[in-house]
Each structure stands twice: as structure tokens, then as C-alpha cells.
N, C-alpha and C positions, 0 to 999 in steps of 0.2 A: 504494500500500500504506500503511495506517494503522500508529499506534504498537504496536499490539494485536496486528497479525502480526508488524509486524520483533519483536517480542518471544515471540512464539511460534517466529518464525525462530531470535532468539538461544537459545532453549533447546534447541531440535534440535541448531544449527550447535555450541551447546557440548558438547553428548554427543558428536558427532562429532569436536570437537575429543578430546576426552578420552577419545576411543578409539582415536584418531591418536598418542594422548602418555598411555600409560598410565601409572600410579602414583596415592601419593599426595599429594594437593595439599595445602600447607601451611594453608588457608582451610577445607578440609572441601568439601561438596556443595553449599552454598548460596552459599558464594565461586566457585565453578567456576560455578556457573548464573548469576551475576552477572556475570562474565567474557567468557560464553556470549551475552549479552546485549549488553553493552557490546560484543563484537567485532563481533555482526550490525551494530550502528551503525558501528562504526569501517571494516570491512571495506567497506560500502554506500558510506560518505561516500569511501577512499581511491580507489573506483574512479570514483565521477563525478568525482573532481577532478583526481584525476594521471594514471588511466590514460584518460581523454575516452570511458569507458562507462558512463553511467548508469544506474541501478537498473533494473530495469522495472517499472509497478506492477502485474505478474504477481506471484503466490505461487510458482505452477510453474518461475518462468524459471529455468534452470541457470546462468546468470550471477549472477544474485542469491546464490544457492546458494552460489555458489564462491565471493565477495566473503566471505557470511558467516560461513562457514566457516574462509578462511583468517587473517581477521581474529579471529574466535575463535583458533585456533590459535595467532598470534603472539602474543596477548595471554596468552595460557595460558603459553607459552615465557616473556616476560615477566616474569609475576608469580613463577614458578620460578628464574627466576634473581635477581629483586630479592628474593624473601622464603625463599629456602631451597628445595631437593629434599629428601624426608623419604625419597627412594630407597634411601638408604645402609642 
């Protein structure tokens, strides 16, 4: 998988994130989609390194999916907690 999908990955995996962790985020839409982004990478790299499952270079594989997603997600937790919840 090229840079072009993990990033079309991250954009998916960050709406999903931010569907998983609704509200509003301190960044707006185009920090959340940067997040969303950043986690698809983040998510990919923690699973071929710690957890000994490598990406696949499918777009479809549900490992990938899950990788990028929940690295989204943490990252979204993350920036919520370092830069403020606007929940209140």
C-alpha cells in the first residue's frame, strides 16, 4: 500500500474515530482529519513492531482497518486530553 491510500485510510479511520469519540474537538475538522491521518500511520507502524502483525498491502485487509483505526482513536483520546475537551 502506497502513501496515497494509508492516507485515504487515515481519513476514513479518523471519521471513525470521531464517531467512536463524539464531540467537539479543540482543532476543528481539519485537526481531527490530521489526527485521522497520523493515526492510520501510527496504528500500521505499532502493529508491525510490537504486536509481530504487519500491514498487509491489501486496502481491504481488516487488520489494517483495525490498526488504523484504533491508532486514530488513541490519538484523538490524546490530543483531548493534552489540549482540552470543549464537552463541558
Amino acid at each position: 500500500m502506497g502513501v496515497i491510500s494509508w492516507i485515504i485510510l487515515g481519513l476514513i479511520a479518523g471519521a471513525v474515530a470521531k464517531l467512536l469519540l463524539p464531540g467537539r474537538d479543540p482543532g476543528g475538522l481539519i485537526i481531527t482529519t490530521l489526527i485521522g491521518i497520523a493515526g492510520s500511520f501510527v496504528g500500521g507502524w505499532l502493529s508491525a513492531r510490537f504486536l509481530d502483525r504487519p500491514v498487509a498491502n491489501e486496502f481491504f485487509d481488516p487488520a489494517t482497518w483495525g490498526a488504523a483505526i484504533a491508532g486514530s482513536f488513541v490519538l484523538l483520546v490524546g490530543y483531548r486530553l493534552l489540549f482540552g475537551n470543549s464537552r463541558d
